[in-house]
C-alpha positions in Angstrom: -32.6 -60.5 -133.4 -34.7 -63.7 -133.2 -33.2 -66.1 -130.5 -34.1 -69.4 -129.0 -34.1 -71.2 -125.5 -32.2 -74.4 -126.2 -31.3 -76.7 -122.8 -27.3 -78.0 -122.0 -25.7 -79.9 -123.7 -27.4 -79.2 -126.8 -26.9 -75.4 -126.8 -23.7 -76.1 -126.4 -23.3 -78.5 -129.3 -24.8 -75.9 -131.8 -22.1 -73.7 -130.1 -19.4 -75.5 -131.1 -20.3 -76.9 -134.6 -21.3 -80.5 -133.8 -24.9 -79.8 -133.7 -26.5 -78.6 -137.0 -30.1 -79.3 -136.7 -32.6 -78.0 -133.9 -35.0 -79.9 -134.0 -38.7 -79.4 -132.3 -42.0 -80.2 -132.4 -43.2 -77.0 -134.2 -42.4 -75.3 -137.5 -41.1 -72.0 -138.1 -41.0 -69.4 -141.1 -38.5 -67.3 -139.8 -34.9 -67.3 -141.7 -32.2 -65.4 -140.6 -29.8 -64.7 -137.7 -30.8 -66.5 -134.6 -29.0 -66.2 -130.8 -28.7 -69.5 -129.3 -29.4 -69.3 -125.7 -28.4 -71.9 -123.0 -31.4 -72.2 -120.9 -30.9 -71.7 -116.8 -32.1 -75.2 -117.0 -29.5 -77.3 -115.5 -30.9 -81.3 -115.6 -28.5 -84.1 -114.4 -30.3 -86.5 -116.7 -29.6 -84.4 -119.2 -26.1 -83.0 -118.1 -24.6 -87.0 -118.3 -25.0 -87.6 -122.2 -21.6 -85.5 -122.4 -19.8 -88.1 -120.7 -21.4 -90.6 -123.5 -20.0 -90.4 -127.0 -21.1 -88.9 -129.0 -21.4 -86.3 -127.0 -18.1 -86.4 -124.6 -15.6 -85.8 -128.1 -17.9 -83.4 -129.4 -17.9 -81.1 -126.8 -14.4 -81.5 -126.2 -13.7 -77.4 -126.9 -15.4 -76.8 -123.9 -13.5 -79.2 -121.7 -11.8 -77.1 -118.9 -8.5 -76.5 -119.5 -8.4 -79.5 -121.5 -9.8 -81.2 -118.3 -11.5 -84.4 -119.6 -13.8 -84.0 -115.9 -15.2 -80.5 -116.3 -17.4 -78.7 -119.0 -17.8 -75.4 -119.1 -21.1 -74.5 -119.6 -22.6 -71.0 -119.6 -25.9 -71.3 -118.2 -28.8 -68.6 -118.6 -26.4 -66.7 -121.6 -26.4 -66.4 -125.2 -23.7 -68.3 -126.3 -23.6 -68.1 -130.2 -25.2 -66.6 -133.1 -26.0 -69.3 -136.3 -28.2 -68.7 -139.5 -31.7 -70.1 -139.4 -31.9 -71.5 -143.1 -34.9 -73.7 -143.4 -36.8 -75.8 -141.6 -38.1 -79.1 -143.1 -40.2 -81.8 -141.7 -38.8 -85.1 -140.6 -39.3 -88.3 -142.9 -37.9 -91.3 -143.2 -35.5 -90.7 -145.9 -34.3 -87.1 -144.5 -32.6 -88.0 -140.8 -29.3 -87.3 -140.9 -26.5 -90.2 -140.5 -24.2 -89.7 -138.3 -23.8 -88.1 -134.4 -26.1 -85.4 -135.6 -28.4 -88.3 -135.4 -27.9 -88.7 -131.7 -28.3 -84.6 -130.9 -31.8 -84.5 -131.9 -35.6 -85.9 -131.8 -36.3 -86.8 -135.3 -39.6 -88.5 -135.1 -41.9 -88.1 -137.7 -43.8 -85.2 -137.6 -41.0 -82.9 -136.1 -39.4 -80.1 -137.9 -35.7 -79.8 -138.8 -34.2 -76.6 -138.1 -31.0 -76.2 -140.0 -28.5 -74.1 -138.7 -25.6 -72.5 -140.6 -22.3 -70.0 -140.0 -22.8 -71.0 -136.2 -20.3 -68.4 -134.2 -19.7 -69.3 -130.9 -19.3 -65.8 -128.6 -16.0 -65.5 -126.5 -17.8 -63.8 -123.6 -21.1 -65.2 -123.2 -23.8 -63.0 -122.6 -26.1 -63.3 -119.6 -29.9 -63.5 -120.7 -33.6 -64.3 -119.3 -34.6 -66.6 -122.0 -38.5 -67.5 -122.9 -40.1 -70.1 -124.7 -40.7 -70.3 -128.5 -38.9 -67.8 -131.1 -38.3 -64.9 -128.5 -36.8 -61.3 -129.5 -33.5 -61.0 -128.2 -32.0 -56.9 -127.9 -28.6 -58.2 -127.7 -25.3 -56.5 -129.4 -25.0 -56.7 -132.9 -22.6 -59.9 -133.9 
């Protein structure tokens, strides 16, 4: 199964449904089942959008025991499986309204990847992850 490196919080958001689109600086032909994996990658720059809306309510699942204080991120594991189903180039009249709007990079001349059936995993599954569209030998989901 394809899979791909994504860093916290927005692994997480595709996890949970908020986050639709990947979006990166490359294109991809590749449609089909795809593991998100939560990189090892743990940045405090990054780590503080989700105490900022719109991340903070949209990763509310993953608040600790319905502690508003603590995430609970799974670092270094694949932590759902979604369904590549195209990827289109960012214009103008294609950025999405919305918070999906705030969990991506949708400058011009960046690809959309849009993500479908996302299934978050009960047990996360610990994983070296790599760069680019990486093979993942994973269980079947």
């Amino acid at each position: 199964m394809k899979a791909l490196t994504i860093i916290e919080p927005w692994a997480s958001l595709i996890a949970v449904g908020a986050k639709k689109i990947e979006t990166r600086s490359w294109r991809t032909n590749y449609r089909g089942p795809l593991a998100i994996h939560a990189g090892k990658t743990n940045r405090p720059e990054f780590l503080i959008l989700a105490w900022q809306e719109p991340f903070y309510s949209a990763l509310k699942p993953l608040h600790v025991n319905g502690h508003r204080a603590i995430i609970g991120y799974h670092f270094g594991c694949v932590i759902a499986i979604a369904q590549l189903v195209d990827c289109v180039e960012v214009r103008a009249d294609n950025v999405p309204p919305g918070p999906e709007r705030y969990f991506g990079d949708y400058r011009r001349g960046r690809y959309m990847w849009i993500l479908r059936d996302v299934k978050r995993l009960e047990k996360p599954i610990p994983t070296r992850g790599h760069q680019g569209l990486w093979e993942w030998g994973g269980p079947d989901v």
